[in-house]
MIGUTI-191327 format. One record per residue (C-alpha): z, y, x; residue in one letter; residue number from 1. Coordinates in steps of 0.25 Angstrom, whole numbers. Each point is the difference from the previous one (the first is absolute). Layout:
<sites>
     zz     yy     xx  residuo  num
      Z      Y      X        A  NUM
...
</sites>
This chain:
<sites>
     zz     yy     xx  residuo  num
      0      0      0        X    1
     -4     13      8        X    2
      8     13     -5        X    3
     -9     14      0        X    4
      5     12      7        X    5
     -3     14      7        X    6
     -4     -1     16        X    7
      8      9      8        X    8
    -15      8      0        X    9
     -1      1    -13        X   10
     13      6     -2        X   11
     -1     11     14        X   12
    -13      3     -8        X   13
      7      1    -14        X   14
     11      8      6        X   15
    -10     10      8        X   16
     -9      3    -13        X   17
     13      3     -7        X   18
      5     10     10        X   19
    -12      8     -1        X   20
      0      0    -14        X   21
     15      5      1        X   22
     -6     10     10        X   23
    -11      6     -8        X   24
      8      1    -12        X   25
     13      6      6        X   26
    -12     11      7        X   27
     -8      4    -12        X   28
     16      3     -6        X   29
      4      8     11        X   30
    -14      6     -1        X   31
      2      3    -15        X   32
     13      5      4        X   33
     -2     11      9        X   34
    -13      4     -8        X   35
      8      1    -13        X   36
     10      7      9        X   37
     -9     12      8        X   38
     -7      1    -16        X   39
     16      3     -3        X   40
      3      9     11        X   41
    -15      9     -2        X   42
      1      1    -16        X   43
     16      5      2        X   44
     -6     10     12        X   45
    -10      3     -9        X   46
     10      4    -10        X   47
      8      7      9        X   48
    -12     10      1        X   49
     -2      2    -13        X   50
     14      4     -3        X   51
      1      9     11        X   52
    -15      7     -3        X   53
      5      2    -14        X   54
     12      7      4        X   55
     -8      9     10        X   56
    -10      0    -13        X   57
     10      6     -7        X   58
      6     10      9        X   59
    -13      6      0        X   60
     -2      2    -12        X   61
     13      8     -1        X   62
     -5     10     12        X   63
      5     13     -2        X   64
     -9     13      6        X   65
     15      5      4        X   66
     -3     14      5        X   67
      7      4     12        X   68
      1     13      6        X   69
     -2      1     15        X   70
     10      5     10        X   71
    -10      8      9        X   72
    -11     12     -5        X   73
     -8    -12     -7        X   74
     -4     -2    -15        X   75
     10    -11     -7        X   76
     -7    -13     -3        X   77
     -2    -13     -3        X   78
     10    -12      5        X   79
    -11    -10      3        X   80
     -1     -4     14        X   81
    -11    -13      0        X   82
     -5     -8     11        X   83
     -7    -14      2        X   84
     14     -6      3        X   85
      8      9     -6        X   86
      4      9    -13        X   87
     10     11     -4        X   88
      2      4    -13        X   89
     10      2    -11        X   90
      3     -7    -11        X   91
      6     -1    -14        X   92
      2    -15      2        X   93
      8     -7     10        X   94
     -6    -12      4        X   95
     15     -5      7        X   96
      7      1    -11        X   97
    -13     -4    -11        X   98
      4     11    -10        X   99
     -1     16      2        X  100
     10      5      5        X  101
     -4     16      0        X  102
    -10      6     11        X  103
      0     -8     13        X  104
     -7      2     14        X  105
     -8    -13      3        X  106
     -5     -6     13        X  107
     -8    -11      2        X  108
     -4     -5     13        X  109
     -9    -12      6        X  110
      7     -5     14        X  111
     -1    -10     11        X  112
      7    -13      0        X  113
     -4     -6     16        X  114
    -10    -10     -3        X  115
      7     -4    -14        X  116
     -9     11     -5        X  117
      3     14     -8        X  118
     10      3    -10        X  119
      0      9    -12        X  120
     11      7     -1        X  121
      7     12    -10        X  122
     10     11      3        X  123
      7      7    -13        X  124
      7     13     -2        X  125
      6      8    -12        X  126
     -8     15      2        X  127
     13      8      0        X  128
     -4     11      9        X  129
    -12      8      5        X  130
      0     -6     15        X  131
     -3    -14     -4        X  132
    -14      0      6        X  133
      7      3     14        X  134
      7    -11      3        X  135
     -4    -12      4        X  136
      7    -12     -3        X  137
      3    -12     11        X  138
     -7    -14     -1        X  139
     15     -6     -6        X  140
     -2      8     -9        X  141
    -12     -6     -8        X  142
      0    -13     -8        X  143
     -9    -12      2        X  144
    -10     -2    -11        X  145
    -11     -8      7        X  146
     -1     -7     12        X  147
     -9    -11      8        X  148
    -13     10     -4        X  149
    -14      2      7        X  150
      0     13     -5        X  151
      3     10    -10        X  152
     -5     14     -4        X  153
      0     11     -9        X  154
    -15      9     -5        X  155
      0     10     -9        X  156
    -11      6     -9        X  157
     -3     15      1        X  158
     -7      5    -12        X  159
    -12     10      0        X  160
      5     14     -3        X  161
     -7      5    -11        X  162
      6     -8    -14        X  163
    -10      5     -8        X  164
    -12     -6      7        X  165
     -5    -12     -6        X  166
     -1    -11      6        X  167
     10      3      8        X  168
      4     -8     12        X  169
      8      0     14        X  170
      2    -10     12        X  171
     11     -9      6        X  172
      7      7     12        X  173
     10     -8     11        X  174
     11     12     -1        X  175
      5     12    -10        X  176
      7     11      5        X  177
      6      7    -14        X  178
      1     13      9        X  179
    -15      0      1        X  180
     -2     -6    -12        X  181
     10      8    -11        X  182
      0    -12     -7        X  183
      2    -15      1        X  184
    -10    -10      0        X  185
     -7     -5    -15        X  186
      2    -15      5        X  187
      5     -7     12        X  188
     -7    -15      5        X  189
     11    -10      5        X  190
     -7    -13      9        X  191
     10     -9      5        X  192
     -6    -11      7        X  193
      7    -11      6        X  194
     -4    -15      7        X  195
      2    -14     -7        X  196
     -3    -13      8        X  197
    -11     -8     -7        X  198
      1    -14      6        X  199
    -11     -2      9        X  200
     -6     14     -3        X  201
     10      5      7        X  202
      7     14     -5        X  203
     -8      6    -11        X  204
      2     16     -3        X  205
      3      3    -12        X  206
      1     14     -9        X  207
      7      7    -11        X  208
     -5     13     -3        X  209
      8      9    -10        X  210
     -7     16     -7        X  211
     10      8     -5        X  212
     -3     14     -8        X  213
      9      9      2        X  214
      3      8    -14        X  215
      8     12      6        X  216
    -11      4     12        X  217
      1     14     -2        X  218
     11     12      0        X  219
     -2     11    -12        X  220
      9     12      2        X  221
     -3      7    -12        X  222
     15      3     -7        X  223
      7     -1     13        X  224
     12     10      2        X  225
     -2      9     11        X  226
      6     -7     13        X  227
      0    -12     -5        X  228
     -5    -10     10        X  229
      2    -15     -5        X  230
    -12     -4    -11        X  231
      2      5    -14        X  232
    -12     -7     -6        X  233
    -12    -10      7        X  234
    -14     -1     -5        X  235
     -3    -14     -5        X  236
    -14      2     -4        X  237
     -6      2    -12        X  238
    -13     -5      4        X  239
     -4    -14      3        X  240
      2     -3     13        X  241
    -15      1     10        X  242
     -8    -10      1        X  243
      1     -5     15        X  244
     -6     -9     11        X  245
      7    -16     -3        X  246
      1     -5     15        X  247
</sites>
């Protein structure tokens, strides 16, 4: 009587074609896994953006043409200071405590990290006397919005002079100066841009624009007491805002 069994071959190659089963199933998890974890990590960052676009959105929209009356011979004007990487302004909204909060003097100000990239940051103060615009406030001073970023920056759209063209238009400049200007800007372009890993792509760049219009661009001083220097009323604009160039 002969009894039937495995060889000691058969059973090294059972064993084998087992372990790389075990294998490529315990690697296409681990696969899924951190996929399923860099999707997690990209939609919260790009979340995060959102959030804090929104609130600078916001801010923006509360800009206030505060009229400030200069120290020297010089005409009072604007507080709007723009550049690429940077924007003065005040506000009826503070973006730090997410509700207004009465006038406040607003900062914001694109940085470098080292090689971790550039950093968005905003500095925040209550407009309590007429020598706000001289000081300038230390970097401990600012809070953190945005961090880990390619770049950020700030455009602003001048409109044509005359209102009552039609067809009136205007173009997208890199920096506003409200002494020059005596008015704020009709609407300010935000681009945050930021790299995300791609598997073998490698980093990808990846975008979120933000257009704001900015009601109160204007200062009207008809009705103000004599001497008075903070804003009595602001133009918001009783036209449509001009058509302009789209980037």
């Amino acid at each position: 009587m002969s009894t039937a069994g495995f060889t000691l071959l058969e059973l090294i190659i059972t064993f084998t074609i087992l372990s790389l089963m075990l294998v490529m199933i315990f690697g296409a998890m681990r696969l899924g896994s951190s996929s399923w974890d860099r999707g997690e990590e990209t939609a919260e960052r790009y979340q995060r953006m959102r959030i804090v676009i929104k609130l600078l959105s916001q801010q923006l929209k509360s800009a206030y043409p505060y009229k400030l009356k200069a120290q020297k011979a010089e005409a009072d004007y604007i507080v709007c200071l723009g550049e690429g990487d940077s924007l003065r302004f005040v506000s009826a909204f503070s973006l730090l405590a997410r509700r207004p909060e009465g006038l406040v003097y607003v900062i914001y100000r694109v940085g470098e990290k080292g090689s971790a990239g550039k950093t968005l940051k905003v500095y925040e103060k209550r407009v309590l006397n007429k020598d706000f615009m001289e000081e300038t406030p230390d970097d401990e001073k600012f809070s953190l919005l945005l961090e880990d970023l390619s770049d950020f920056r700030f455009e602003y759209f001048e409109a044509e002079e005359d209102e009552d063209k039609e067809g009136e238009g205007g173009e997208w400049v890199k920096a506003w100066d409200g002494k020059e200007k005596k008015e704020l800007p009709r609407e300010v372009r935000m681009t945050a841009q930021w790299k995300e890993k791609k598997g073998k792509k490698g980093e990808v760049e990846m975008s979120l624009p933000a257009l704001v219009s900015i009601p109160a661009y204007r200062f009207d001083d008809r009705g103000q007491r004599p001497g008075q220097t903070g804003p009595r009323s602001v133009q918001t604009g009783p036209r449509p805002l001009p058509t302009r160039p789209r980037p």
